[in-house]
C-alpha positions as CSV (number, residue, x, y, z in Angstrom):
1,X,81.4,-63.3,266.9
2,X,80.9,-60.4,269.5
3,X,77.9,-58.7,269.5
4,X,79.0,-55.5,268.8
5,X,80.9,-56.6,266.0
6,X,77.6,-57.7,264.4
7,X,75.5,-54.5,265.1
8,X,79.1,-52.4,263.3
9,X,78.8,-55.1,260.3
10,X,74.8,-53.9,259.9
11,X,75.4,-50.3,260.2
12,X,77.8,-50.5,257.4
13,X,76.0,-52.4,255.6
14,X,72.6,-49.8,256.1
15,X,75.3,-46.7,255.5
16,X,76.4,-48.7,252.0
17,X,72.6,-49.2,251.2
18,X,71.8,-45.9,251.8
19,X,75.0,-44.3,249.5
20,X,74.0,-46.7,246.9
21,X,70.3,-46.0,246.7
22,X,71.1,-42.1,246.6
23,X,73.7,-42.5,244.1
24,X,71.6,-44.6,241.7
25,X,68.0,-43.0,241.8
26,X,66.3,-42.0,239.2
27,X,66.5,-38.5,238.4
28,X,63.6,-36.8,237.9
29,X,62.2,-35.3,234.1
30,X,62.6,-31.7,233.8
31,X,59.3,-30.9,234.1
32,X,58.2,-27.6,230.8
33,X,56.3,-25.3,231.9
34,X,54.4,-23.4,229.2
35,X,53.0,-20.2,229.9
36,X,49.6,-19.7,227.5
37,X,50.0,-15.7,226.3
38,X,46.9,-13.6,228.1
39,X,44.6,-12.0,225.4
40,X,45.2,-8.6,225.0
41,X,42.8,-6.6,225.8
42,X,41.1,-4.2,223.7
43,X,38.4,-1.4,223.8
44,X,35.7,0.3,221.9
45,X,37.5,3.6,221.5
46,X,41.2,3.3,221.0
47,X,43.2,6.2,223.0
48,X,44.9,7.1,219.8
49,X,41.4,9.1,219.1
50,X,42.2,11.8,221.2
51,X,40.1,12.6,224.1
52,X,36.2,13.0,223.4
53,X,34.2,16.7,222.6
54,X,30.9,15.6,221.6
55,X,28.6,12.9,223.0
56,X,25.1,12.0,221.0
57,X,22.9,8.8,221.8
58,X,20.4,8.7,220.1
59,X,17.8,5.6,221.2
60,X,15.3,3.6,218.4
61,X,12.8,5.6,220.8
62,X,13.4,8.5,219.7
63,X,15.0,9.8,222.4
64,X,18.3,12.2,222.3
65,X,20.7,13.4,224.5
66,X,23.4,15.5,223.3
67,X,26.8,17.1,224.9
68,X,29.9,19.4,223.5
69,X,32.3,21.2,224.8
70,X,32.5,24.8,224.0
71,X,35.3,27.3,223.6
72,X,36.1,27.5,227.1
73,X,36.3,23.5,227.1
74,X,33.1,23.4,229.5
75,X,30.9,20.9,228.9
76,X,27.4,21.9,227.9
77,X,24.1,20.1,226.5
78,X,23.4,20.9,223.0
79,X,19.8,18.2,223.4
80,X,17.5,17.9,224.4
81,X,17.6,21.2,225.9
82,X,20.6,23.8,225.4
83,X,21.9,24.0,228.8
84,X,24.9,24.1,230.9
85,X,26.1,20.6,232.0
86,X,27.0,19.4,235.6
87,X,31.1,18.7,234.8
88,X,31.4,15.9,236.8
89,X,28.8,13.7,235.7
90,X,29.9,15.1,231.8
91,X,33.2,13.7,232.6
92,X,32.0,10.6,234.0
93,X,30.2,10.2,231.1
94,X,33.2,10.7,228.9
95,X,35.5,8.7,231.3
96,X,33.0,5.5,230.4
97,X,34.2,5.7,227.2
98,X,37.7,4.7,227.5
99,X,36.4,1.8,229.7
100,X,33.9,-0.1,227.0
101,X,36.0,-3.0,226.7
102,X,35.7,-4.9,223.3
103,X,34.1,-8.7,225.5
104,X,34.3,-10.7,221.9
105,X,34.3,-10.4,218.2
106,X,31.8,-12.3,216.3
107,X,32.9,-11.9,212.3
108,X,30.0,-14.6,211.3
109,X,26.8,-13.3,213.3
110,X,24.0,-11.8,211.7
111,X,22.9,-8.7,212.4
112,X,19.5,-9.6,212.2
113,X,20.1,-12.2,214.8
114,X,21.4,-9.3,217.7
115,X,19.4,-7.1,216.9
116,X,21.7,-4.5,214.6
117,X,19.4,-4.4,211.5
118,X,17.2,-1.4,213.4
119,X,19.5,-1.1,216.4
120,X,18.4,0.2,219.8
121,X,21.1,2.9,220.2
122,X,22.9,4.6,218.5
123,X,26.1,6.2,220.0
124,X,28.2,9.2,218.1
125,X,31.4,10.4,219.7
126,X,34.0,13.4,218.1
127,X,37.5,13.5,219.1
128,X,40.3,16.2,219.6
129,X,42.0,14.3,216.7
130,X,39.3,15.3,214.4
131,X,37.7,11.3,214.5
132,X,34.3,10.8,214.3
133,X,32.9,6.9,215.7
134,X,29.5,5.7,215.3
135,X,28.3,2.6,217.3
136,X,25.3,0.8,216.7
137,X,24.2,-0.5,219.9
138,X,21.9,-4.4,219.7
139,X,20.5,-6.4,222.6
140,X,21.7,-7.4,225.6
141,X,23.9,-10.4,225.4
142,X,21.7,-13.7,227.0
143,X,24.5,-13.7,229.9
144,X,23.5,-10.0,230.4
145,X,27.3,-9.1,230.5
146,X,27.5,-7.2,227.5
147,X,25.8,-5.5,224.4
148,X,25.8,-6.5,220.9
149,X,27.2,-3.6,219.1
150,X,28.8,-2.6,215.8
151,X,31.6,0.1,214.6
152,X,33.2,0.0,211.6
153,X,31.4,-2.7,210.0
154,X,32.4,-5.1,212.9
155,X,29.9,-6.7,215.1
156,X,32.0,-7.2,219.0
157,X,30.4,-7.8,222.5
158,X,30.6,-4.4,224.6
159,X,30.9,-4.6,228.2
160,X,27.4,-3.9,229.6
161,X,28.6,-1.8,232.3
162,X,30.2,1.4,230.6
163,X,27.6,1.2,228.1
164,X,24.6,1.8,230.8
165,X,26.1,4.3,232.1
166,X,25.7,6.6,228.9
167,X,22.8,4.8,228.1
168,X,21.5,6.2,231.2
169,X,22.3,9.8,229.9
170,X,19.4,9.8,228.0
171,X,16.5,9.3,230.5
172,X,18.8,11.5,233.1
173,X,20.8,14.6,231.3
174,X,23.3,15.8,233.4
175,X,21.8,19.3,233.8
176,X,23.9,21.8,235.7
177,X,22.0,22.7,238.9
178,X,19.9,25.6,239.0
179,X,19.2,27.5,242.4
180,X,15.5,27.8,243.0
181,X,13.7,30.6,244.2
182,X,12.6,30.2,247.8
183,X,9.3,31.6,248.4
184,X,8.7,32.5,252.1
185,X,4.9,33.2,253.1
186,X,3.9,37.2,253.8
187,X,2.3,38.6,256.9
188,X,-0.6,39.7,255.9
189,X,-3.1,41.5,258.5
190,X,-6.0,38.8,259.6
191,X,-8.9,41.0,258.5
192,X,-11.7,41.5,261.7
193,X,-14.6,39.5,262.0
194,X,-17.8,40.9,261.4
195,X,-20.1,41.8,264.2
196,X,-24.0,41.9,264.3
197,X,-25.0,45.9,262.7
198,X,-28.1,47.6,263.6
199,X,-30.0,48.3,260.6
200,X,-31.0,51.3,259.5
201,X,-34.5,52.7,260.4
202,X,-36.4,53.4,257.7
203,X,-39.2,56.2,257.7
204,X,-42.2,53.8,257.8
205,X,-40.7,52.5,260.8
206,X,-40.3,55.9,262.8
207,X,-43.7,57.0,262.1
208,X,-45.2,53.1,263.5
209,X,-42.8,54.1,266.4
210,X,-44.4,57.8,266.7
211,X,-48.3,56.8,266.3
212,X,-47.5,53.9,269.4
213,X,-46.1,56.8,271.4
214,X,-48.8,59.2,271.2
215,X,-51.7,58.6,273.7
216,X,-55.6,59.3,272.1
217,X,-58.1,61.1,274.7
């Protein structure tokens, strides 16, 4: 047998190899992919509150800072001193509540345990929509993330971040800033400086001088 004939016959029979093995492989399982639904996330204040106009925290301190909007929808301090506010830091101060995002709910925690049975902070909000929310504010979580707080009889994980922002309201009111007299020193003349006076002569004096002057014979 030629030699070429040989090297055709093992070509075909690679080619038939080849057809067979990709005709007869094993197909491959359809692989599922499941997609796990994210947790929706959910905050403190629920936008169907309206938008807030009135602000009180109130610390276990005693400390209180308080801010409302008046009739011309300016933001003013009503506490600790009655004042007009700085509007941007009032509205970054209401802005923070639409971001204190609800961390985790904890429905069989005591209150006792976090810190709600004399809380450290109290926070009171009032909405356009005529709502009223009261938060209880706890300790800080032990991953310092968030707050232990309670509303509506439900104890949840705050985020820490939004909530010392306000927090921070109380030891730094956003006053409105006030110019301040500048006072500029007066020219005032430099009085003289004193000289050395001849006294006065006195009469005892005169006649010594007068009784030296005269000549005896």
């Amino acid at each position: 047998m030629r030699r070429s004939t040989v090297i055709y016959l093992l070509l075909l029979l690679v080619m038939a190899g080849a057809y067979y093995y990709l005709n007869n492989r094993p197909q491959p399982a359809d692989i599922a992919l499941t997609f796990e639904p994210q947790a929706e996330v959910s905050y403190l204040f629920a936008a169907e509150d309206g938008l807030p106009t009135s602000i009180r925290i109130e610390s276990k301190a005693g400390e209180v800072v308080e801010l409302a909007r008046n009739a011309e929808n300016a933001w003013v301090l009503i506490l600790p001193l009655e004042a007009s506010a700085e509007q941007g830091s009032a509205e970054a101060a209401a802005s923070q509540l639409t971001t204190i995002r609800i961390m985790d709910r904890l429905p069989d925690i005591s209150p006792k345990d976090v810190g709600l049975d004399t809380p450290q902070y109290k926070l009171i909000v009032k909405f356009t929509n005529d709502v009223e929310r009261i938060v209880e504010i706890g300790v800080v979580t032990p991953t310092g993330t968030g707050y232990y707080t309670r509303a509506d009889d439900e104890i949840v994980i705050a985020s820490a971040s939004a909530v010392d922002a306000l927090i921070g309201l109380l030891a730094n009111p956003p006053y409105a800033e006030t110019p301040t007299a500048t006072v500029t020193p007066s020219q005032t003349p430099i009085p003289p400086i004193p000289t050395e006076t001849s006294l006065p002569s006195t009469p005892e004096a005169g006649a010594a001088t007068n009784a030296t002057a005269t000549s005896t014979p």
